[in-house]
BALOBA-1460 file (C-alpha; in Angstrom, 3 decimals):
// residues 258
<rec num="1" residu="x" x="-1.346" y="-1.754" z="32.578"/>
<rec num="2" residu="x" x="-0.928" y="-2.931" z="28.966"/>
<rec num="3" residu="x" x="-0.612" y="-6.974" z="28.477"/>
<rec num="4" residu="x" x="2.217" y="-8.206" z="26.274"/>
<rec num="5" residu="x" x="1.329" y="-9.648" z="23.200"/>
<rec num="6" residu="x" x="1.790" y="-13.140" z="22.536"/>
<rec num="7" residu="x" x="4.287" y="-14.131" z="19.828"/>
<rec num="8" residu="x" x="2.008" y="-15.759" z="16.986"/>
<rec num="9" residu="x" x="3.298" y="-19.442" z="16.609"/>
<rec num="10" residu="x" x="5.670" y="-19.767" z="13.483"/>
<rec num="11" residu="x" x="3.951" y="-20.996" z="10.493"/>
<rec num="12" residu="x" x="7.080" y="-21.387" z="8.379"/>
<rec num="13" residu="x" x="6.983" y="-24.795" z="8.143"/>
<rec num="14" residu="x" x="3.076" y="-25.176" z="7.634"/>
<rec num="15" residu="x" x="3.321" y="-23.384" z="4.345"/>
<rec num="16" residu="x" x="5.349" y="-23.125" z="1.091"/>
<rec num="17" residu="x" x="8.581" y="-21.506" z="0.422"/>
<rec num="18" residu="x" x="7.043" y="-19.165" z="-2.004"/>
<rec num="19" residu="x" x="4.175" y="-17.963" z="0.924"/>
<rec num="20" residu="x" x="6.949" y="-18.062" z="3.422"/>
<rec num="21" residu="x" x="8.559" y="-15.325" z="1.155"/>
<rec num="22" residu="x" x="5.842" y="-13.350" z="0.333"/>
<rec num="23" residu="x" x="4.771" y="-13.247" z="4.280"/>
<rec num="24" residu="x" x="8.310" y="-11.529" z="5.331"/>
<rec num="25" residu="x" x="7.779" y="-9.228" z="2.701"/>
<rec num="26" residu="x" x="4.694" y="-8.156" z="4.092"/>
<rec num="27" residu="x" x="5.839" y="-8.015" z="7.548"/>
<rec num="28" residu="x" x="8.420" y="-6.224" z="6.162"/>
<rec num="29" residu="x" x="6.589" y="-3.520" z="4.701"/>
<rec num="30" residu="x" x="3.941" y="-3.005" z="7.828"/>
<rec num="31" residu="x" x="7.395" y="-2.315" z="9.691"/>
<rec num="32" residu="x" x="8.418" y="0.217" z="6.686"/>
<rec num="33" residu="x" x="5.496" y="2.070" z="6.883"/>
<rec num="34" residu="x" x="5.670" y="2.435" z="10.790"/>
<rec num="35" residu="x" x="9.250" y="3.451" z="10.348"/>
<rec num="36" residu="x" x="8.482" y="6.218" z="7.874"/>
<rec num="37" residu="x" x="5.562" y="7.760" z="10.174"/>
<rec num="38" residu="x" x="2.820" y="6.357" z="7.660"/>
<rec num="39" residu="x" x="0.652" y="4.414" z="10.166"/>
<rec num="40" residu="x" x="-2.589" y="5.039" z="11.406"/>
<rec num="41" residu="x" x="-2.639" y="3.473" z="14.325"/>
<rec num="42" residu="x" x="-4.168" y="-0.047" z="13.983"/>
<rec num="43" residu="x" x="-5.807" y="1.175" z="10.752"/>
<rec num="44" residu="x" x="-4.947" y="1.149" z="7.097"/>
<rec num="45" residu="x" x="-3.738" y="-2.204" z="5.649"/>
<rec num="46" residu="x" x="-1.087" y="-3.727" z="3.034"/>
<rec num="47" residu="x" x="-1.630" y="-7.057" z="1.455"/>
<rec num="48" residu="x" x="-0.489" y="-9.518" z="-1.100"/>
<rec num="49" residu="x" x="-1.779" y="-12.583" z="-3.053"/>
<rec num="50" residu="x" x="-0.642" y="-15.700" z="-2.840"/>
<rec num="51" residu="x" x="-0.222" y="-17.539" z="-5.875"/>
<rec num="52" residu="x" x="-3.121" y="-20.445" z="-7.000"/>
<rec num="53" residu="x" x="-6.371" y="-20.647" z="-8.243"/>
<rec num="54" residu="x" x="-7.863" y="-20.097" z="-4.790"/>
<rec num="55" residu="x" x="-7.251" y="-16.303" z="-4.796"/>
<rec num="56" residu="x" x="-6.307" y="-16.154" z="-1.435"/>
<rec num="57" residu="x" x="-4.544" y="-13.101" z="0.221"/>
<rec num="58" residu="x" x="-2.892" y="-12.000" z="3.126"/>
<rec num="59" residu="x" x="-3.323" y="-9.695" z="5.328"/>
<rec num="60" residu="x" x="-2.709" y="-7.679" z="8.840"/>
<rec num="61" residu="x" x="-4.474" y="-9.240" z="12.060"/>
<rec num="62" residu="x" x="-6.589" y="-5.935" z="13.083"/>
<rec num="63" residu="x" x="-5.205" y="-5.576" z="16.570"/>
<rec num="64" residu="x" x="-1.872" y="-5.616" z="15.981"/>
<rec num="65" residu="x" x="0.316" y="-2.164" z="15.398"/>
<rec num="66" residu="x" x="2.373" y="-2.505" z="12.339"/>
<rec num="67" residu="x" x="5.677" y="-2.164" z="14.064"/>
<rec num="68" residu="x" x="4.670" y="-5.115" z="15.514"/>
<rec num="69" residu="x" x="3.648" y="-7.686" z="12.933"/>
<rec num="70" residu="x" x="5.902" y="-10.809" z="11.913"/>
<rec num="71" residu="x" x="5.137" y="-12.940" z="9.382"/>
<rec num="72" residu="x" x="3.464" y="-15.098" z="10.972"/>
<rec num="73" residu="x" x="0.795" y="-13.111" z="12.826"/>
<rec num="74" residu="x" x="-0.723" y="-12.210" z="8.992"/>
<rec num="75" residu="x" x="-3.765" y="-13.604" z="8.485"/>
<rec num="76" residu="x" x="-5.041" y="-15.450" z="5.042"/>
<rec num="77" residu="x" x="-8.254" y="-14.563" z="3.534"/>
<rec num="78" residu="x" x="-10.127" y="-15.854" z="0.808"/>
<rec num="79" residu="x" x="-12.143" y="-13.277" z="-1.587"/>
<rec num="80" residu="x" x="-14.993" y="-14.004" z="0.969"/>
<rec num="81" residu="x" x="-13.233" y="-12.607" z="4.028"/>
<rec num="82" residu="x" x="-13.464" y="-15.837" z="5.703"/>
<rec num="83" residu="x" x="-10.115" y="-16.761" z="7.357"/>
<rec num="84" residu="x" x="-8.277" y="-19.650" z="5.318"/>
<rec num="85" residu="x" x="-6.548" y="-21.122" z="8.799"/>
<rec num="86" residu="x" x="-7.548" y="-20.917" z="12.299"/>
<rec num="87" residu="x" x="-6.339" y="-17.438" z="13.650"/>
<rec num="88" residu="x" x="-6.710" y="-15.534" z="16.845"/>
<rec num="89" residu="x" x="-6.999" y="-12.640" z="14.808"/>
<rec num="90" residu="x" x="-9.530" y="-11.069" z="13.633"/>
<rec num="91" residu="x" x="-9.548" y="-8.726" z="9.694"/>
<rec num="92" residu="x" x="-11.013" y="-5.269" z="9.025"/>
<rec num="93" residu="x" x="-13.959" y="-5.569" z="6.891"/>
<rec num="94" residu="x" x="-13.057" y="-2.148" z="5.725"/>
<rec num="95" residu="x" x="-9.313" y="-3.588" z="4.387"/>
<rec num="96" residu="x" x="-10.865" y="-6.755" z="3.032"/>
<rec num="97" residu="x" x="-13.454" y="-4.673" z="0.866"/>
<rec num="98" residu="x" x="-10.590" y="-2.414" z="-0.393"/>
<rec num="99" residu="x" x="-8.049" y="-4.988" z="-0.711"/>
<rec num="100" residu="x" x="-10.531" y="-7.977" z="-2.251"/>
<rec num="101" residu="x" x="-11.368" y="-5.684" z="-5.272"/>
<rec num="102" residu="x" x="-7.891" y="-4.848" z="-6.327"/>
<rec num="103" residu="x" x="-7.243" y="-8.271" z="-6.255"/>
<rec num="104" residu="x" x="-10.392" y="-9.498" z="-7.620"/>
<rec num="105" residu="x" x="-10.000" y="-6.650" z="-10.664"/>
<rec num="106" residu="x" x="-6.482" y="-6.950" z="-11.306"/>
<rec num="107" residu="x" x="-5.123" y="-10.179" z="-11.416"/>
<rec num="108" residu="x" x="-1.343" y="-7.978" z="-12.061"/>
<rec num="109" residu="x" x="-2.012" y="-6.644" z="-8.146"/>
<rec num="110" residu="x" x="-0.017" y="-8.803" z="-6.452"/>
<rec num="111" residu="x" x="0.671" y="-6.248" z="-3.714"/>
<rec num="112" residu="x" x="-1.518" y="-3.356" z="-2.381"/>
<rec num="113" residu="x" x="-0.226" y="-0.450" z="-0.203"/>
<rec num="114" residu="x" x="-3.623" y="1.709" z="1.694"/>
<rec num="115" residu="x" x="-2.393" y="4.543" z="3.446"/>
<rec num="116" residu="x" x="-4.319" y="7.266" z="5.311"/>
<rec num="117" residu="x" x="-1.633" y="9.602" z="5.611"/>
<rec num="118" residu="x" x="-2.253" y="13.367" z="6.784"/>
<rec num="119" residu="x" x="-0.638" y="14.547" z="3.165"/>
<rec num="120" residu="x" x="-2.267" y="12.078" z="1.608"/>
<rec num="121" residu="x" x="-5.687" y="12.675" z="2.807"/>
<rec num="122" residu="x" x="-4.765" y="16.405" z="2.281"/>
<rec num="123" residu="x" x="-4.435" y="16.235" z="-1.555"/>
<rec num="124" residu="x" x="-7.412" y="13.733" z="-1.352"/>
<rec num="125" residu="x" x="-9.775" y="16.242" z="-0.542"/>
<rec num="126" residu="x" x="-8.162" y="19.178" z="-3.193"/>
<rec num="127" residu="x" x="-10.562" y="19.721" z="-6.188"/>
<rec num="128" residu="x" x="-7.417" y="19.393" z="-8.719"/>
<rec num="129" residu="x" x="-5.732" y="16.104" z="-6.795"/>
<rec num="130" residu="x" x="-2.185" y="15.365" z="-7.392"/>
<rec num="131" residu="x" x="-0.579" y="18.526" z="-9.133"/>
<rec num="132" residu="x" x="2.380" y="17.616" z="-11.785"/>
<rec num="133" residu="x" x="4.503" y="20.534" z="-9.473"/>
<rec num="134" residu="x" x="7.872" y="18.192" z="-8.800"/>
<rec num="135" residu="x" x="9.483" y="15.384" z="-9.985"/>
<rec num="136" residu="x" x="8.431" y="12.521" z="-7.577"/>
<rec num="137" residu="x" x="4.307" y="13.696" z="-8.854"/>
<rec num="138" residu="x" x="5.334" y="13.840" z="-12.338"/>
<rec num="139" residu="x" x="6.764" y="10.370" z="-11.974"/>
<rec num="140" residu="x" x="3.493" y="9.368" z="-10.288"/>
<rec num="141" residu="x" x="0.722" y="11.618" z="-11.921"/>
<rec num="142" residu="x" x="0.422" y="9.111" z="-15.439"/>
<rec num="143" residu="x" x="0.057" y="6.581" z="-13.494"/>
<rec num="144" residu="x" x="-2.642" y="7.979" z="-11.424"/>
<rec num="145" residu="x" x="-6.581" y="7.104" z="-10.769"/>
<rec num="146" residu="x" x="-8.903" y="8.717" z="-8.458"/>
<rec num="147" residu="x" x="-12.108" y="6.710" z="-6.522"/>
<rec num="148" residu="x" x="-14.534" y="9.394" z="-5.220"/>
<rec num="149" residu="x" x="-15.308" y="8.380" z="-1.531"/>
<rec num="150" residu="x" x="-18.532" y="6.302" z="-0.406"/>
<rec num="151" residu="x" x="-18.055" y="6.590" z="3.263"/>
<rec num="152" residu="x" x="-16.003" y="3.854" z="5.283"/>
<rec num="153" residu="x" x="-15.330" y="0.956" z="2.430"/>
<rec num="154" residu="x" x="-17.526" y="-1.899" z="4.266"/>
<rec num="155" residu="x" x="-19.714" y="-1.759" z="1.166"/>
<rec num="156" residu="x" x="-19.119" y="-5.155" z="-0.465"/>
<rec num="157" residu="x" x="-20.778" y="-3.251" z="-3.838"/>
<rec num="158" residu="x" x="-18.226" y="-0.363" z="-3.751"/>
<rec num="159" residu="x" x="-15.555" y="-3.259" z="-4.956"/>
<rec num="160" residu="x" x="-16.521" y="-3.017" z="-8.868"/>
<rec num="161" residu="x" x="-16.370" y="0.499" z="-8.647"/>
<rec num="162" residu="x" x="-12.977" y="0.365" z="-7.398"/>
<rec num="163" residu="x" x="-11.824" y="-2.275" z="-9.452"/>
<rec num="164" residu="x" x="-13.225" y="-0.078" z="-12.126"/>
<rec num="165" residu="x" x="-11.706" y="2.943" z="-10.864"/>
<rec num="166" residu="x" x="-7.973" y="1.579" z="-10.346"/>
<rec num="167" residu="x" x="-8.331" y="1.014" z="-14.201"/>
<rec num="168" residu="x" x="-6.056" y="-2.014" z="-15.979"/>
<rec num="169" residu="x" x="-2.816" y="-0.506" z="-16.141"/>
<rec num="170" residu="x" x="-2.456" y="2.353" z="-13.413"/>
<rec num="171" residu="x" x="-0.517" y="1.615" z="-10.233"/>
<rec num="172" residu="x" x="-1.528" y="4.271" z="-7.899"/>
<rec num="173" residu="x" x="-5.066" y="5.843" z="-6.719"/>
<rec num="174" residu="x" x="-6.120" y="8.510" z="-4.694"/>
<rec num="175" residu="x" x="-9.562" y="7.725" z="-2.433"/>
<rec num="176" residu="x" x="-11.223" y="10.701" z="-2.297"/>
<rec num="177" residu="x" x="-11.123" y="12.429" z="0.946"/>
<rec num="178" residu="x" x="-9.757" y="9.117" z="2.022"/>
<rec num="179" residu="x" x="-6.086" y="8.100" z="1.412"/>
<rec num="180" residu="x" x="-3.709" y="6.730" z="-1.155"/>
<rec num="181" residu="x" x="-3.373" y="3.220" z="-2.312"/>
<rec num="182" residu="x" x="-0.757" y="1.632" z="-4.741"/>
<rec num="183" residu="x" x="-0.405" y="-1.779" z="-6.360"/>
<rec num="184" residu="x" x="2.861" y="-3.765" z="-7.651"/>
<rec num="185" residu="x" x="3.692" y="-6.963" z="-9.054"/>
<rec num="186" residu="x" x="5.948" y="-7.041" z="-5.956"/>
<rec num="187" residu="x" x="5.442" y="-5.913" z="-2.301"/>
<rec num="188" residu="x" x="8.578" y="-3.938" z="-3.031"/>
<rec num="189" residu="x" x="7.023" y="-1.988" z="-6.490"/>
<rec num="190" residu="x" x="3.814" y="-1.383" z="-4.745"/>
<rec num="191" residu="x" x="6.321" y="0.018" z="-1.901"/>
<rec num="192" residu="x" x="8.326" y="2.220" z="-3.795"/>
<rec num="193" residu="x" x="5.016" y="3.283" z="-5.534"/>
<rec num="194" residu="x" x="3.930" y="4.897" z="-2.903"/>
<rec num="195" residu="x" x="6.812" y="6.293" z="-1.200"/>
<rec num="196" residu="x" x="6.713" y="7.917" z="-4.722"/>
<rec num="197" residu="x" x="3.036" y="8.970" z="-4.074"/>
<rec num="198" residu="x" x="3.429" y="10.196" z="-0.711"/>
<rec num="199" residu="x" x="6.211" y="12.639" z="-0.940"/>
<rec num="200" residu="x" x="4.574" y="13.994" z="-4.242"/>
<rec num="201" residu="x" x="1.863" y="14.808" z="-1.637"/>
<rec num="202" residu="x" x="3.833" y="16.015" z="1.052"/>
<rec num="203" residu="x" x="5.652" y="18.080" z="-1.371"/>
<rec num="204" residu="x" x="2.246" y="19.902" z="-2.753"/>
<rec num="205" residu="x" x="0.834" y="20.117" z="0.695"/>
<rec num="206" residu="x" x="4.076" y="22.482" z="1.602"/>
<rec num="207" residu="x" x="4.107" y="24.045" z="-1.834"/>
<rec num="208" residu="x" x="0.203" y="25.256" z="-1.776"/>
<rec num="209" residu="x" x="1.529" y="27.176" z="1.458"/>
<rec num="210" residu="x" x="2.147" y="29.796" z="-0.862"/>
<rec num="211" residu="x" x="-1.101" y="29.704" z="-3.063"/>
<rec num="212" residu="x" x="-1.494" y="28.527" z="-6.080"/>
<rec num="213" residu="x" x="-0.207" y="31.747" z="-7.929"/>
<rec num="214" residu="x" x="2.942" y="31.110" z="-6.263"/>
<rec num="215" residu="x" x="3.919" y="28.147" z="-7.695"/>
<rec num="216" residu="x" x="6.137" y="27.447" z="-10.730"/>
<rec num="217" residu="x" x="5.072" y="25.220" z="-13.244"/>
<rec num="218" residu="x" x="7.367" y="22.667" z="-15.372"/>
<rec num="219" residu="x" x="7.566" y="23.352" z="-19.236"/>
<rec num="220" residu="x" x="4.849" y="21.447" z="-21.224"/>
<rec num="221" residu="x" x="5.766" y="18.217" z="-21.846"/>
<rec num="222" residu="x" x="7.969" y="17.441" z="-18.716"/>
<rec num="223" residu="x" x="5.357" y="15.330" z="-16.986"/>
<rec num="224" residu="x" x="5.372" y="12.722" z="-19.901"/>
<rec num="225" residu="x" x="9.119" y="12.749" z="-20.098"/>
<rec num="226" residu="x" x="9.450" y="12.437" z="-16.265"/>
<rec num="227" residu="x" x="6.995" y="9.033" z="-17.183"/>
<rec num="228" residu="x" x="8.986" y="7.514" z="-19.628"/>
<rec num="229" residu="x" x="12.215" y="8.075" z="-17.392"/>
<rec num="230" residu="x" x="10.883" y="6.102" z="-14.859"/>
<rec num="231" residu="x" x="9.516" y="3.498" z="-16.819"/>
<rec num="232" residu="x" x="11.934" y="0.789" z="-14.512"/>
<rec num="233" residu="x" x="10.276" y="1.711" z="-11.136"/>
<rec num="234" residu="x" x="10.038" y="-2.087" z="-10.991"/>
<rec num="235" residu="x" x="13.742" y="-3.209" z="-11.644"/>
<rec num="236" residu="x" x="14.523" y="-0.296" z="-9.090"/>
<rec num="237" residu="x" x="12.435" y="-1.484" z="-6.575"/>
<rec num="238" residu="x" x="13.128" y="-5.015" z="-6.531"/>
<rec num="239" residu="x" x="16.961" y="-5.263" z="-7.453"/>
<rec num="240" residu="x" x="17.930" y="-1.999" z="-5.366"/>
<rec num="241" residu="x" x="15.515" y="-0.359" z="-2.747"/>
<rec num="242" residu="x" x="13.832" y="-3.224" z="-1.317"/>
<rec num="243" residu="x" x="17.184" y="-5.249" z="-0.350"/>
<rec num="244" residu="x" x="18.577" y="-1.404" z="1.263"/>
<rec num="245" residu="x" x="15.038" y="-1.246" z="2.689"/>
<rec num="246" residu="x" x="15.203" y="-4.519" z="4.725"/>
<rec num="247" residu="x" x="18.624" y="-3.722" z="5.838"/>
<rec num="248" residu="x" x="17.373" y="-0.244" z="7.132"/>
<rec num="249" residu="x" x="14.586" y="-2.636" z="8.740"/>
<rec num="250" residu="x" x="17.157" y="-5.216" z="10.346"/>
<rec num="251" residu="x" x="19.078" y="-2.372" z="12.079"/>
<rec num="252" residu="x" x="16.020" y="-0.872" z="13.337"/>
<rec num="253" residu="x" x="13.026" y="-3.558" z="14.002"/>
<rec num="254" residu="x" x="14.567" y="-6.678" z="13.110"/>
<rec num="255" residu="x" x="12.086" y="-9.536" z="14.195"/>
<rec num="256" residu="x" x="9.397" y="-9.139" z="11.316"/>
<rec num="257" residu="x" x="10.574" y="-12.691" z="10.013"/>
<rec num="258" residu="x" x="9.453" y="-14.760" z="12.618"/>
């Protein structure tokens, strides 16, 4: 018979407002990807910085599912791995080496989304990646890098290479024969950035059920238009999704504020 987690002790009042924040947003979006069938499990991992000159970030305690995580249970790292406070918890060396060299290469990544989707992983492991084939790619596909895969990421080297990969301006990447991963200035861009990224995916996975040969492509020049048109993914994320987001989340799994 399975034992009932403990409720991690609140640690509202043992840190500032603006971590306070930034922890129910993360809770917040381990619920969101749960609730959108985007989990793996106990695997896969979001994160954000917290603001300073220390660099530290948080993120998910490893044995935890992600319908399950508060704000409190995240754990803060430093750019060593080391936990910053005492935690029960331990942190998968695989999401710290991901996660450390987005944040360690661009100092803009606030927020990182990893996802191991089955879509994703599906157009991960097609020789052309994302195709430019319907509007939610073609918002997406300029914005796009791709990391070729090195085995599981516990490879503290394979962090430049990422870094490198991700590039200075893009906000989504596709891990080879991995998964997808996105980065905002907010929990809520890098959120939207990959609900983006992941129907794109889902899309092409159904489309390619009819070959290549069967699909229609946009007239030249669409992709780049689609770009520019969605130039304000941030504004739209912050001021509008995210707020109908969280109420979604509070009539489903409230809790992830505690």
């Amino acid at each position: 018979m399975a034992t009932a987690m403990k409720a991690a002790p609140s640690v509202k009042d043992s840190c500032s407002a603006e971590e306070w924040a930034l922890r129910v947003d993360l809770a917040a979006a381990y619920r969101l990807v749960a609730m959108y069938g985007w989990d793996d499990m106990i695997f896969t991992h979001l994160s954000v910085r917290i603001p300073g000159p220390e660099h530290h970030f948080l993120i998910n305690p490893y044995n935890l599912m992600f319908e399950e995580i508060t704000a409190s249970s995240l754990v803060k790292i430093d750019m060593n791995g080391n936990p910053v406070d005492e935690t029960p918890y331990m942190v998968n060396a695989a999401g710290f080496t991901v996660h450390s060299a987005v944040h360690m290469a661009r100092e803009d990544a606030h927020a990182v989304i990893h996802l191991h989707t089955p879509s994703g992983q599906a157009v991960a492991a097609q020789a052309e990646g994302l195709l430019p084939i319907s509007q939610t790619a073609m918002a997406v596909v300029n914005r796009l890098s791709y990391h070729d895969y090195e085995g599981i990421a516990t490879d503290l080297e394979e962090r430049a290479r990422l870094g490198t990969d991700l590039g200075a301006t893009n906000t989504a990447m596709i891990l080879r024969n991995h998964g997808t991963l996105t980065v905002g200035k907010t929990m809520a861009e890098a959120f939207v950035s990959m609900y983006y990224l992941e129907r794109a995916c889902e899309v092409q996975v159904k489309a390619l059920s009819a070959g290549l040969k069967g699909l229609n492509n946009p007239p030249q020049g669409t992709p780049e238009k689609v770009h520019g048109q969605t130039e304000m993914i941030g504004v739209i994320a912050d001021k509008l999704a995210w707020p109908a987001l969280l109420r979604k989340l509070d009539r489903h799994n409230p809790g992830y504020a505690n």
